[in-house]
VOGU-3710 file (C-alpha; in Angstrom, 3 decimals, decimal comma):
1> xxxxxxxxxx> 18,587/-24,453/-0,733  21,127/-23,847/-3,272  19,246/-23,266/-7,020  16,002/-24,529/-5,229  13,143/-23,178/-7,484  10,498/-20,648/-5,871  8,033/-18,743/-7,597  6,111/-16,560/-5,573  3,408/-14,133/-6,805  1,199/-10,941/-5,352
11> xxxxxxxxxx> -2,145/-10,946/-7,037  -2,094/-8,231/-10,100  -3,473/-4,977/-9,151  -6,929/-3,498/-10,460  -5,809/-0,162/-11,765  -7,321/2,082/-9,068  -6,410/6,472/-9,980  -5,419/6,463/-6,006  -3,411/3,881/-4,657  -2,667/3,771/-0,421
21> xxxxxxxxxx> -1,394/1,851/2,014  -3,456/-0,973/1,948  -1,780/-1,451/-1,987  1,262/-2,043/-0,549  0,935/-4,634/2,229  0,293/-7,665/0,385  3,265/-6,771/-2,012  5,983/-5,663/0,653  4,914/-9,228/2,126  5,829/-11,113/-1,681
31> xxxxxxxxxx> 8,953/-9,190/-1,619  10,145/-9,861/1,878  9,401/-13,512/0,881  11,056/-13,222/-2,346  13,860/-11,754/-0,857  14,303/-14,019/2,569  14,403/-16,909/-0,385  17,103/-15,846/-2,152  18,850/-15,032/0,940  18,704/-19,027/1,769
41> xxxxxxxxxx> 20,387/-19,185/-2,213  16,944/-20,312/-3,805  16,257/-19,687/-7,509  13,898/-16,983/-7,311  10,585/-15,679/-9,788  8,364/-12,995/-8,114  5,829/-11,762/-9,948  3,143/-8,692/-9,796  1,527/-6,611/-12,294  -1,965/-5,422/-13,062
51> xxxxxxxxxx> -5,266/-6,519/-13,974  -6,696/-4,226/-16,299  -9,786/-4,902/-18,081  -13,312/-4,875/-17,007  -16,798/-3,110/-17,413  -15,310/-0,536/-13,876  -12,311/0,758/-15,864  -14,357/0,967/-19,481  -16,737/3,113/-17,407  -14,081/5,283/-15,941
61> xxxxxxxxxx> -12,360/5,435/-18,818  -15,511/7,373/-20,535  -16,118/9,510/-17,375  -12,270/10,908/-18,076  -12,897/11,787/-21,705  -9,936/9,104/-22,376  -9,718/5,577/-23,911  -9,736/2,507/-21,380  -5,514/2,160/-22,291  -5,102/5,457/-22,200
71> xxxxxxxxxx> -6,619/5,446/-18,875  -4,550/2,271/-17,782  -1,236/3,337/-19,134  -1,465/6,528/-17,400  -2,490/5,101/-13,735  0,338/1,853/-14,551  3,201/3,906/-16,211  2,337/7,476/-15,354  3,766/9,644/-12,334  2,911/7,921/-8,695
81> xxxxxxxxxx> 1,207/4,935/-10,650  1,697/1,540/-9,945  5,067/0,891/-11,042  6,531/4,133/-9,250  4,816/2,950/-6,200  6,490/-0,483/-6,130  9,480/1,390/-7,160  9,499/3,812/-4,290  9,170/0,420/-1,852  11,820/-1,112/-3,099
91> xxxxxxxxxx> 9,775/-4,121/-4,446  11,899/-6,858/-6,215  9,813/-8,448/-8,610  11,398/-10,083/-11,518  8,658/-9,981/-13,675  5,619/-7,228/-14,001  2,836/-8,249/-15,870  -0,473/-6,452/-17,165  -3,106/-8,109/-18,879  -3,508/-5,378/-22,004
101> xxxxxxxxxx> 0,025/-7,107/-23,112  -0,218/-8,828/-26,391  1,586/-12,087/-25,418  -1,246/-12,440/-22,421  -3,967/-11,587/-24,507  -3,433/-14,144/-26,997  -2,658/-16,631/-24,595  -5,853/-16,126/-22,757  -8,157/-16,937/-26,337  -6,356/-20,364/-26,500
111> xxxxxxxxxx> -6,906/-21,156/-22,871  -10,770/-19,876/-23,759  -11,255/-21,996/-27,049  -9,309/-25,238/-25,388  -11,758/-25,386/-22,010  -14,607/-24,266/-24,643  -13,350/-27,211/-26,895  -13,477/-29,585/-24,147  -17,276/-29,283/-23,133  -16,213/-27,181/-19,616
121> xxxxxxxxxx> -17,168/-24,010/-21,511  -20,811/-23,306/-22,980  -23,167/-20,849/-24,320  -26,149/-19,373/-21,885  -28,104/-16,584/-21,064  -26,684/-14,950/-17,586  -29,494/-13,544/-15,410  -28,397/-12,259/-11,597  -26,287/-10,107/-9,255  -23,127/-8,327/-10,655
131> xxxxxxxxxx> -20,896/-5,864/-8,363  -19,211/-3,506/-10,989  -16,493/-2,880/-8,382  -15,524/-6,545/-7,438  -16,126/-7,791/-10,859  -18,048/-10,516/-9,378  -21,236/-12,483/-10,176  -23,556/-13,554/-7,355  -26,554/-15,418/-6,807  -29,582/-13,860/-4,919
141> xxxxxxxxxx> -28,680/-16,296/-1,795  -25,333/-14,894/-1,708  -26,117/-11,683/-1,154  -25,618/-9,501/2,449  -28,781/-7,003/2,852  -28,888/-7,368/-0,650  -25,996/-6,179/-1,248  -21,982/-7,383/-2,281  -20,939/-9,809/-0,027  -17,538/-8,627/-0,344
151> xxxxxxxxxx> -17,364/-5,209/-0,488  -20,706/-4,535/0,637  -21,554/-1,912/-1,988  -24,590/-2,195/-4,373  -25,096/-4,882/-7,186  -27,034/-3,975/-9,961  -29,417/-6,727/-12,364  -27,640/-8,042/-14,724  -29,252/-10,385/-18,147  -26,656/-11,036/-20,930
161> xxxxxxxxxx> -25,896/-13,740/-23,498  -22,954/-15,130/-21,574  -20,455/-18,436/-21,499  -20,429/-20,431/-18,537  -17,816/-22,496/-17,133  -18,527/-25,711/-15,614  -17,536/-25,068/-12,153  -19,775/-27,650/-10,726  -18,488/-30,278/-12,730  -15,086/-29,687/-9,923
171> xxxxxxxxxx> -17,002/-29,455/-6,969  -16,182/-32,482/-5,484  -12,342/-31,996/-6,393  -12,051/-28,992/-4,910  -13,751/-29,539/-2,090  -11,019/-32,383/-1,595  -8,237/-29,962/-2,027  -9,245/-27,909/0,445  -10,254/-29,804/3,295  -7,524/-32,359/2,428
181> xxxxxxxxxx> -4,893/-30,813/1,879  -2,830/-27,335/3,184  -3,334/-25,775/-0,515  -5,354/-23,215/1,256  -3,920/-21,552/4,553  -4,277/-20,488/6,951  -7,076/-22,688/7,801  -9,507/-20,791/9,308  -10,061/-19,619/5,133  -10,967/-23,327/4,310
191> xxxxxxxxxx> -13,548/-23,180/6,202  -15,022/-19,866/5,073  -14,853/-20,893/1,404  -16,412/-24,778/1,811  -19,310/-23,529/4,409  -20,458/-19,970/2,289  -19,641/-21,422/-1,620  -18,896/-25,217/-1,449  -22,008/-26,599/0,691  -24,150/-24,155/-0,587
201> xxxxxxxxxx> -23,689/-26,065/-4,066  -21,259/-24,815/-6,854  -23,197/-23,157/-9,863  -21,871/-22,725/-13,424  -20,019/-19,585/-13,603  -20,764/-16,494/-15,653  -17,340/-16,540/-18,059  -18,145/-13,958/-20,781  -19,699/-10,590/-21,064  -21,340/-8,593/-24,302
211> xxxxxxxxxx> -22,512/-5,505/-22,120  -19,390/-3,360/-22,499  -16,075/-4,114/-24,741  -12,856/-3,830/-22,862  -11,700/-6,936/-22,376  -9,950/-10,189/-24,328  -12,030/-11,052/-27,207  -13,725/-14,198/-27,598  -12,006/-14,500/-31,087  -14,497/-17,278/-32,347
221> xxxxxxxxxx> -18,028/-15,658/-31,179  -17,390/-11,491/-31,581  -19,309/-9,392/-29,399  -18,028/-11,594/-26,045  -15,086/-10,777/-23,576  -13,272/-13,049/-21,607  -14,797/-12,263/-18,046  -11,746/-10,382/-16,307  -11,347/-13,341/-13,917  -10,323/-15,679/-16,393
231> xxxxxxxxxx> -8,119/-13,327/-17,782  -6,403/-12,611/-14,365  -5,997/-15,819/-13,005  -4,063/-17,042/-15,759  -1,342/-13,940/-15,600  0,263/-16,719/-12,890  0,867/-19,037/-16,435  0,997/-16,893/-19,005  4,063/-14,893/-17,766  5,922/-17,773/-17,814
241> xxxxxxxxxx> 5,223/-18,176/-20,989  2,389/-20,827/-20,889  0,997/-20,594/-24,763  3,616/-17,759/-25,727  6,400/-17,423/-26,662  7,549/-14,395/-24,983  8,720/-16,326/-22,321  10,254/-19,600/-22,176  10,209/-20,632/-18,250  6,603/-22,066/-17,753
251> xxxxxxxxxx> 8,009/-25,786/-16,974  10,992/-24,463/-14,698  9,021/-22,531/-12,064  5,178/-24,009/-12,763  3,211/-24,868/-10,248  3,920/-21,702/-7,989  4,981/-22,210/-4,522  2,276/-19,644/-3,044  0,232/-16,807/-4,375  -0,140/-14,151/-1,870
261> xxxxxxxxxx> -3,871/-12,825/-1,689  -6,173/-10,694/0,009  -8,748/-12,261/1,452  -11,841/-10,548/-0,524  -9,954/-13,087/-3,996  -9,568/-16,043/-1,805  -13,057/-17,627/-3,675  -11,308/-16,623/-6,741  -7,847/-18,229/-6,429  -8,889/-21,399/-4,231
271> xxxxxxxxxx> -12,119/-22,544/-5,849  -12,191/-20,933/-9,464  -8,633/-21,112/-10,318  -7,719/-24,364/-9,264  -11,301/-25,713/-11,404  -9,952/-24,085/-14,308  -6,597/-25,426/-14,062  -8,405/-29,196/-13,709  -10,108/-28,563/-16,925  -6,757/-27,681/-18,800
281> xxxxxxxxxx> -5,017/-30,274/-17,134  -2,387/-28,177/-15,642  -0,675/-28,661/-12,085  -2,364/-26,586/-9,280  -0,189/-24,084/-7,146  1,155/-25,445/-4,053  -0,120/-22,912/-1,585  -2,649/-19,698/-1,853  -2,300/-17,458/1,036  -5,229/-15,556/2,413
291> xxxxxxxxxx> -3,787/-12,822/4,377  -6,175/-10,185/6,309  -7,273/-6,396/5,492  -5,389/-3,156/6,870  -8,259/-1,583/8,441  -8,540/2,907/9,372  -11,177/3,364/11,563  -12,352/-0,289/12,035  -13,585/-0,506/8,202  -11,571/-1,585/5,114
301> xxxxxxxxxx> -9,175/0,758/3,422  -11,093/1,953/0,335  -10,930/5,030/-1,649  -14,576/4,910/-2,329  -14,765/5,270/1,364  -12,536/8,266/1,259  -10,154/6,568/4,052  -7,339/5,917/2,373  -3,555/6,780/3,633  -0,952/7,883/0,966
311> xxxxxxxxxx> 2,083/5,494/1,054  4,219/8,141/-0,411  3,669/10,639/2,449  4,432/7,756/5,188  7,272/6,812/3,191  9,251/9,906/2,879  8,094/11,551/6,018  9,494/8,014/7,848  11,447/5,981/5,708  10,602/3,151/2,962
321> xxxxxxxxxx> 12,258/0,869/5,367  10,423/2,169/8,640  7,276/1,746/6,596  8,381/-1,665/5,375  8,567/-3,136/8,402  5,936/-1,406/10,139  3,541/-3,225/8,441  5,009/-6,906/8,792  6,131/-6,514/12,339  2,764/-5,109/14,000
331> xxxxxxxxxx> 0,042/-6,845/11,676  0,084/-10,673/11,705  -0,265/-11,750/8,124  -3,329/-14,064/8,342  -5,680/-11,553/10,630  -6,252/-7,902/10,093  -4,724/-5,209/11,694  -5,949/-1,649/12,521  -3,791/1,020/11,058  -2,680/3,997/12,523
341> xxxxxxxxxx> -0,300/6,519/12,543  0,419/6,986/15,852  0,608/3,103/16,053  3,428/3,117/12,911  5,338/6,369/14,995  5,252/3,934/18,032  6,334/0,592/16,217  9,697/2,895/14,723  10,094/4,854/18,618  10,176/1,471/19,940
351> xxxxxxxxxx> 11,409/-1,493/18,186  13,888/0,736/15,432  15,073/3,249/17,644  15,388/2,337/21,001  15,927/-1,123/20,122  17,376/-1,945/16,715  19,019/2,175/16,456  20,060/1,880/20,142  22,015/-1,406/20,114  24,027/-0,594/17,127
361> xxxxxxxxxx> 24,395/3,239/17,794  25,603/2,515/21,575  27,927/-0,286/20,546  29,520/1,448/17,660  30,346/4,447/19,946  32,028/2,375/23,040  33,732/0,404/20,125  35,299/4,024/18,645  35,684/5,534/21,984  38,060/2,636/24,230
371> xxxxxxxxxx> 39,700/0,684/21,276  40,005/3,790/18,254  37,025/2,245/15,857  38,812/-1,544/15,920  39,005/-4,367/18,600  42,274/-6,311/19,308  43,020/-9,889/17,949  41,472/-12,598/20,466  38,734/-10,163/21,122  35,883/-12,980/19,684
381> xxxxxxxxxx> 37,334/-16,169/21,496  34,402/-17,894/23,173  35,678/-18,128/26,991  34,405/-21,552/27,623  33,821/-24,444/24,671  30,759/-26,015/26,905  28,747/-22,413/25,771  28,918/-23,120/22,109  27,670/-26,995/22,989  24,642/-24,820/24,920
391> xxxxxxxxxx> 23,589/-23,086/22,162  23,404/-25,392/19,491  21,605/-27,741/22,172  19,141/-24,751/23,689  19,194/-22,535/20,978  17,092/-19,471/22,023  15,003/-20,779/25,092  17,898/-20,067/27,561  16,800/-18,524/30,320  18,156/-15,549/32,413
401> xxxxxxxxxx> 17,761/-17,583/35,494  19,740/-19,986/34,572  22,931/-16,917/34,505  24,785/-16,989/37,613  25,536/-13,489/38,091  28,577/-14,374/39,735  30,218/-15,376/37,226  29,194/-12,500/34,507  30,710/-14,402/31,694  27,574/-16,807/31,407
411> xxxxxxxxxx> 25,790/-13,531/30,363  27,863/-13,956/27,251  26,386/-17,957/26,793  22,784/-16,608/26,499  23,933/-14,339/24,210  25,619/-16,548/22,619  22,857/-19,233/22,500  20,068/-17,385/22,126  21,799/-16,244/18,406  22,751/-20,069/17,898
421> xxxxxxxxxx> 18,882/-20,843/17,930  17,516/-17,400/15,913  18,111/-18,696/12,677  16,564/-21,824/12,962  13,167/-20,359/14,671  13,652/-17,170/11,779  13,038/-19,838/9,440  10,264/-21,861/10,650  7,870/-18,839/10,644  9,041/-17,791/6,995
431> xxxxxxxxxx> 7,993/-21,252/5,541  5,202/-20,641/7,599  4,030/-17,499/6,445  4,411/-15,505/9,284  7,026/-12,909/8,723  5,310/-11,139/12,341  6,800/-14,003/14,475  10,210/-14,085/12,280  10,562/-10,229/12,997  9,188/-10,983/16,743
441> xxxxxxxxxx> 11,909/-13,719/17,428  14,718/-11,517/15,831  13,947/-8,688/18,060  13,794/-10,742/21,177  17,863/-11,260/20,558  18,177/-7,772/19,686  15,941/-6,818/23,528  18,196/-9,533/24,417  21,338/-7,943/23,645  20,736/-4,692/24,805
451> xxxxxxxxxx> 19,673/-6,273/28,428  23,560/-7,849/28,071  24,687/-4,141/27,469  23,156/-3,341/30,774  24,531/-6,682/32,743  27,793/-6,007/31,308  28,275/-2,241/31,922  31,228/-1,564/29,167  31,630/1,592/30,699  32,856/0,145/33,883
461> xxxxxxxxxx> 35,189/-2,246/32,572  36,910/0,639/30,800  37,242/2,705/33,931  40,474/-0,277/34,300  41,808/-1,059/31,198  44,570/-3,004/31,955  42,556/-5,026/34,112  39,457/-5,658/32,171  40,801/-4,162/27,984  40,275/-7,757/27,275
471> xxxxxxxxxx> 36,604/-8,534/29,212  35,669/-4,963/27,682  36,494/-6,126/23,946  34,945/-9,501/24,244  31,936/-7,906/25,540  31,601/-5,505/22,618  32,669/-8,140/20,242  29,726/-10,456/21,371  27,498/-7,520/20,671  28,864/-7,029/16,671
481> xxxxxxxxxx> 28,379/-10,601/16,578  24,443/-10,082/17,543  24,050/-7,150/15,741  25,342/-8,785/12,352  23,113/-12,443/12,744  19,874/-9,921/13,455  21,256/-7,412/10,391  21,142/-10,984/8,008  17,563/-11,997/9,161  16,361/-8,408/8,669
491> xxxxxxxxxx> 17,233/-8,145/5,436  14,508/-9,010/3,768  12,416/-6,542/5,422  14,392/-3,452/5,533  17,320/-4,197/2,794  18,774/-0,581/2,734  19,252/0,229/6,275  20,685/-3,203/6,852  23,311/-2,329/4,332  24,328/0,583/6,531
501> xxxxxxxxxx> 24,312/-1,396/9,578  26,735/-4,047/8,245  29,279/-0,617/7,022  28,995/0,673/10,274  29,286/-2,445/12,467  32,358/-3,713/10,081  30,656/-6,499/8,072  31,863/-7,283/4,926  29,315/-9,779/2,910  31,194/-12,891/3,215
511> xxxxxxxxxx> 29,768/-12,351/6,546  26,402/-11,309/4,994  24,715/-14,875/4,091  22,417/-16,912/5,005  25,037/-20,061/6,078  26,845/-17,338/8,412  23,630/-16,397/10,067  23,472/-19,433/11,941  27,733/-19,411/12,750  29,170/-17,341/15,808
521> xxxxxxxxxx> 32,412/-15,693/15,352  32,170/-15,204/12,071  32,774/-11,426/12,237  36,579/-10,498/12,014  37,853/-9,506/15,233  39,811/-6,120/14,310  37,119/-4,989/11,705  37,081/-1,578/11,866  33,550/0,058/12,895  32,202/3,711/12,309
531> xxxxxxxxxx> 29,542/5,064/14,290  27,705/6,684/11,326  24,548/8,337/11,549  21,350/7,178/13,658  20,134/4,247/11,772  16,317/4,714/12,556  16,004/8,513/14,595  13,621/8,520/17,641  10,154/10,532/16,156  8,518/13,548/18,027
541> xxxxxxxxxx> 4,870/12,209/18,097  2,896/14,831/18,365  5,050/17,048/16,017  5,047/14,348/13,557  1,010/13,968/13,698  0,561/17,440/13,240  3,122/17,329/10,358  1,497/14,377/8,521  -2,087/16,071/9,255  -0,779/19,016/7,329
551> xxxxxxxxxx> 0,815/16,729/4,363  -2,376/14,458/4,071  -5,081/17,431/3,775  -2,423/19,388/0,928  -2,516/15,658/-0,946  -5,872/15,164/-0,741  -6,624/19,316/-1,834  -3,727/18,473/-4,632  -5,780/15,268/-5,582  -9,424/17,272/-6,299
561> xxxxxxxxxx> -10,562/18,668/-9,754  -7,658/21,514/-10,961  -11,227/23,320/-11,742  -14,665/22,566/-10,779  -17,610/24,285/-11,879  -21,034/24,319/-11,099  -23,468/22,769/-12,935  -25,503/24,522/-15,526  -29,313/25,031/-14,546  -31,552/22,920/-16,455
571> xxxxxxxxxx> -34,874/24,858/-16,154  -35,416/27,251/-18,711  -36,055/31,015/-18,301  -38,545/33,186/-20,687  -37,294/36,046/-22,894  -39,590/38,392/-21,463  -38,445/37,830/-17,437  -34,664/37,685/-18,600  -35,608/41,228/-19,568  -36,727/42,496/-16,447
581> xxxxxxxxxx> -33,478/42,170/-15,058  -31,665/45,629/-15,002  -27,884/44,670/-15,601  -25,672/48,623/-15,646  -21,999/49,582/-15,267  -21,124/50,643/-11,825  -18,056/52,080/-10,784  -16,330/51,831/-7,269  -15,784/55,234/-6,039  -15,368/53,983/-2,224
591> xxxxxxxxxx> -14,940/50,545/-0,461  -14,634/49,848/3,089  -15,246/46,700/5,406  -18,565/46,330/7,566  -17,681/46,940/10,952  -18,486/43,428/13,336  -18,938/41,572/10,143  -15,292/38,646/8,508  -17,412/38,560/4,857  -19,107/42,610/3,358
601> xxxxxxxxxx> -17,873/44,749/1,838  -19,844/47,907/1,625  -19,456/49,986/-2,113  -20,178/53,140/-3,058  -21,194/52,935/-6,627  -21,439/55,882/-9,561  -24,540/54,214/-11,399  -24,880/57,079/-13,642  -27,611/58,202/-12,234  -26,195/60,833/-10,382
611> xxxxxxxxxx> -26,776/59,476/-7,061  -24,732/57,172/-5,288  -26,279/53,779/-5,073  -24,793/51,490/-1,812  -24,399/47,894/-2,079  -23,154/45,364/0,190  -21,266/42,111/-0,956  -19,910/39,247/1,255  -16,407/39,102/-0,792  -14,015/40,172/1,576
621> xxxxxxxxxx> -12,756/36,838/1,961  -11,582/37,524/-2,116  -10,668/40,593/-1,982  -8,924/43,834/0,060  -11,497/47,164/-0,039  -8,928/49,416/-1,279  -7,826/47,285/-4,141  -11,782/47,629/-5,704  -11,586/51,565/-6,085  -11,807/52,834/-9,434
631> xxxxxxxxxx> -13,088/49,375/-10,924  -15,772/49,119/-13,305  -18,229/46,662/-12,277  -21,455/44,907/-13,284  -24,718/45,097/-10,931  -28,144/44,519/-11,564  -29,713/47,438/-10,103  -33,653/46,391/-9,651  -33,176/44,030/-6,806  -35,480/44,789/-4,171
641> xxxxxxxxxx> -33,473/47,004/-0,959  -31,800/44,363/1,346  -30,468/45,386/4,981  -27,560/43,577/6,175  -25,838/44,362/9,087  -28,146/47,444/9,698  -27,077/49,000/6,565  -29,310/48,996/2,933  -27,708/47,249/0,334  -29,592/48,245/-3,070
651> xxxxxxxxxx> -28,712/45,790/-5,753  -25,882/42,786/-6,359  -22,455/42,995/-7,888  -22,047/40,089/-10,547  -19,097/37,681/-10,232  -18,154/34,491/-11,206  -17,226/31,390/-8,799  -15,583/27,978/-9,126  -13,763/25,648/-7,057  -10,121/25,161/-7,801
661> xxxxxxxxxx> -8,353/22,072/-5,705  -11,161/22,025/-3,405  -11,452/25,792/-2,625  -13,746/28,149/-3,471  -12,779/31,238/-5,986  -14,736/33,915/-6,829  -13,651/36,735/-9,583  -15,466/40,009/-9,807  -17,138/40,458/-13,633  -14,597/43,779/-13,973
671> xxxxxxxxxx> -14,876/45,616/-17,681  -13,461/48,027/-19,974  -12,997/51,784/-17,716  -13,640/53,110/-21,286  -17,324/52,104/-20,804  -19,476/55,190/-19,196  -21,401/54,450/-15,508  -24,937/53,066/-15,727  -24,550/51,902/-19,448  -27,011/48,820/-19,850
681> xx> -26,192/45,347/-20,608  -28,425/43,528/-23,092
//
């Protein structure tokens, strides 16, 4: 594998002004990827960025009073944006992208003009189905109830001067590529995009707007964008430096190896992107993967839906690296997987703590407590040469049953066999795309191991040390050994708590690679160990739930308007029955709380009149009763009598009321104490 090229992408993100879980999935994938191939010593480009043009984020743009980069630069750059989130999960990327860069802009005009200048691009008149939030053009037939096939929302009409791309001209071609071929995995997405878009017939595609203006200029026909698909797609090119010069690497890592997608852009990446790439003559990627949807509540994770789970929450209430591999142990990548909390609280309880935690936590210990932190010299010797001809022959299907247990030292050969194998299997599912059954077979050695622990029973050996020192150390050694091949392969998922794994089980990183994950006895035999603190902690899960409850509701009361007011009446009001309301200056000379009622207040007011006038007002939630004495107030005083709560209330105290982070405030109109009781407002 050695200076083997890969370049692996996610696709850029849409700027969205709340990013959640569902962000992350496809990304923490890429990087596990990105990671598990530079493990093997492979040349490595990942790439992500964002995808920021389009008529959704003009239109947002103008509801936020901003420009369309200011609103982009704040959601990309800005505090818990995009690159702070990838930041905050450790994401490796080499490269980061976004489409408002000059380099990609002026790329994407020459791609534009050269597919215009070779007949694939024309002039029309669009007329049909557009869903603002998918960017996406559809044809009457297409539609679901009417509605966006893929997101399911509502598509508006839509008649512009456009340019079309020939996209039926590459019908046949990329029909061939996908049913032909494994471009497109996994398979059951081939058959999705030839049975809903290929059979169906190809149509021209809609390739330029003139209804809004942020996008990529046409620069020889002003007053058309490049429609934002064209734009995207060739981010995969242009940060290589395909027609730029700000990067010089397009011929060393073009075509990619895979482009990691969800599956709502498969139609994008494996029928329009590969057409476009025909018509400029370019190699096609070697893979596009279609993985599934995180799904809360049985429906697609979607702020619009208002179901969306903070990342940043999860990750510092459980750990980046609990969260990391949360989501590419329990989900497998292809399908979609229900999200949950108390399924991501389980997942850590039982595969990091009582499995992963436990095995390294429980051999550490017995390691510091019989032999002082370090085993003795001859501690790794395997006890019979036919076990290391078992495991490279049965690698990890040994079975228990074939353990004599009278002769306990065959425990050690499945051990031993089982870890023999695990690299080999490890591998076969990353190539495949299925980091679930990668994690899966690393944990069955890890289940494995702590079943030896069991068999074993360290803590009887040591009850004779001079009869069994030397069983005792082998045993523990064997279980270093397992814990450092499972540390290597886990790497990729969870790269900072391995790290403290391989300091507390002794490891140095000659020890660390990818050639030593697939050699036993590698680990030196009078390493020292330290029993450090609990890798992955076991969770309380109801204390947690309640905890995160509390966390989410403050985010999504921290998220709301600072201020929201309501909305200024649009019917107007004459002169003449403005006047007839009788607005005077009250003064509180007593307040005290309705008895049997949460909300009134009941006021004694000096209206200057001479006699006190009672009103009752439900502010108690606002305010105390004895805090309101002595305060000059407005109230209009010609209300009809009201009773409430078996008491008259004659007249209503002015106030003012907004909504600040989603709860109400109200503010009593208080003025001057200088003005005199029952003065009139006009």
């Amino acid at each position: 594998m050695e200076n083997e090229k890969f370049y692996i992408t996610t696709p850029i993100y849409y700027p969205s002004d709340k990013l959640h879980i569902g962000h992350t999935y496809c990304t923490v994938a890429t990087d596990a990827m990105a990671r598990y191939k530079r493990l093997q010593g492979c040349d490595v480009m990942f790439l992500t960025g964002t995808d920021e043009h389009g008529q959704k984020i003009e239109d947002k743009a103008r509801e936020a009073g901003v420009t369309p980069k200011e609103f982009v630069d704040n959601i990309v750059e800005g505090p818990k944006g995009v690159k702070d989130l990838w930041k905050l999960m450790n994401i490796s990327n080499d490269r980061f992208i976004r489409t408002t860069d000059g380099y990609h802009v002026s790329a994407v005009q020459k791609i534009f003009k050269k597919m215009h200048d070779n007949g694939d691009i024309y002039k029309g008149t669009y007329k049909g189905k557009y869903c603002k939030p998918c960017e996406s053009f559809w044809t009457e037939s297409q539609l679901v109830d009417g509605k966006c096939p893929d997101c399911g929302r509502e598509v508006q009409d839509a008649e512009e001067e456009a340019y079309f791309f020939r996209l039926s001209k590459y019908a046949d071609r990329v029909r061939d590529l996908l049913e032909n071929t494994d471009f497109l995995q996994p398979r059951s997405r081939v058959n999705e995009m030839v049975k809903n878009f290929i059979d169906p017939g190809l149509e021209d595609l809609c390739v330029s707007r003139t209804s809004f203006t942020w996008g990529i200029p046409v620069d020889f026909d002003p007053g058309h964008v490049v429609y934002v698909w064209v734009d995207a797609l060739f981010n995969y090119t242009t940060a290589l430096g395909f027609l730029n010069e700000q990067y010089g690497d397009y011929a060393k890592y073009w075509p990619a190896d895979v482009h990691f997608v969800g599956k709502e852009i498969v139609r994008f990446h494996s029928i329009i992107w590969p057409a476009m790439l025909m018509s400029m003559d370019m190699p096609l990627p070697k893979h596009v993967f279609g993985h599934g949807w995180l799904l809360l509540d049985g429906g697609k994770m979607s702020k619009s839906k208002g179901n969306v789970v903070d990342p940043y929450i999860l990750a510092e209430k459980f750990g980046v690296d609990a969260l990391r591999f949360f989501l590419m142990r329990t989900f497998p990548f292809g399908s979609d997987g229900n999200f949950s909390n108390e399924l991501l609280i389980q997942t850590i309880n039982t595969d990091l703590a009582n499995d992963l935690g436990n095995l390294v936590s429980r051999t550490t210990a017995m390691v510091g407590k019989y032999f002082g932190g370090a085993l003795p010299a001859g501690c790794g010797a395997i006890d019979d040469e036919r076990f290391l001809a078992d495991a490279a022959a049965q690698g990890s299907s040994v079975e228990l049953s074939a353990v004599n247990p009278a002769d306990p030292s065959l425990y050690d050969a499945q051990l031993v066999a089982m870890a023999g194998g695990l690299r080999g299997v490890y591998a076969s599912a990353m190539d495949a795309f299925a980091p679930h059954t990668a994690l899966s077979e690393v944990f069955k050695l890890i289940q494995r191991a702590n079943k030896y622990i069991d068999e074993t029973a360290p803590w009887t050996l040591a009850k004779d040390m001079e009869a069994n020192g030397a069983r005792l150390a082998h045993v523990l050694y064997n279980l270093l050994e397992a814990s450092r091949i499972c540390g290597i392969l886990l790497s990729p998922f969870m790269p900072e708590s391995m790290e403290k794994l391989f300091v507390q089980i002794g490891a140095g990183p000659e020890v660390q690679t990818w050639d030593s994950a697939a050699k036993w006895g590698l680990l030196p035999e009078t390493t020292t160990v330290t029993k450090g603190e609990n890798l992955f902690p076991r969770i309380d899960m109801d204390k947690a739930l309640e905890e995160l409850e509390a966390l989410e509701a403050e985010a999504r009361k921290a998220a709301l308007p600072p201020i929201e007011l309501e909305p200024q009446l649009t019917e107007s009001v004459d002169f003449d029955t403005f006047c007839k309301s009788d607005f005077r200056v009250v003064k509180v000379k007593a307040c005290e709380a309705v008895k049997k009622s949460e909300k009134l207040l009941k006021f004694t007011l000096d209206d200057g009149t001479g006699t006190d006038r009672q009103i009752l007002s439900g502010i108690h939630k606002f305010y105390e009763p004895e805090t309101l004495v002595g305060k000059t107030l407005v109230a209009i005083v010609n209300l009809p009598p009201r009773k409430m709560m078996g008491q008259m209330s004659c007249g209503m105290l002015l106030s003012a009321v907004h909504t600040e982070h989603g709860e109400e405030k109200l503010n009593l109109i208080m003025l001057d104490d200088a003005i005199p009781a029952g003065a009139k407002l006009c």
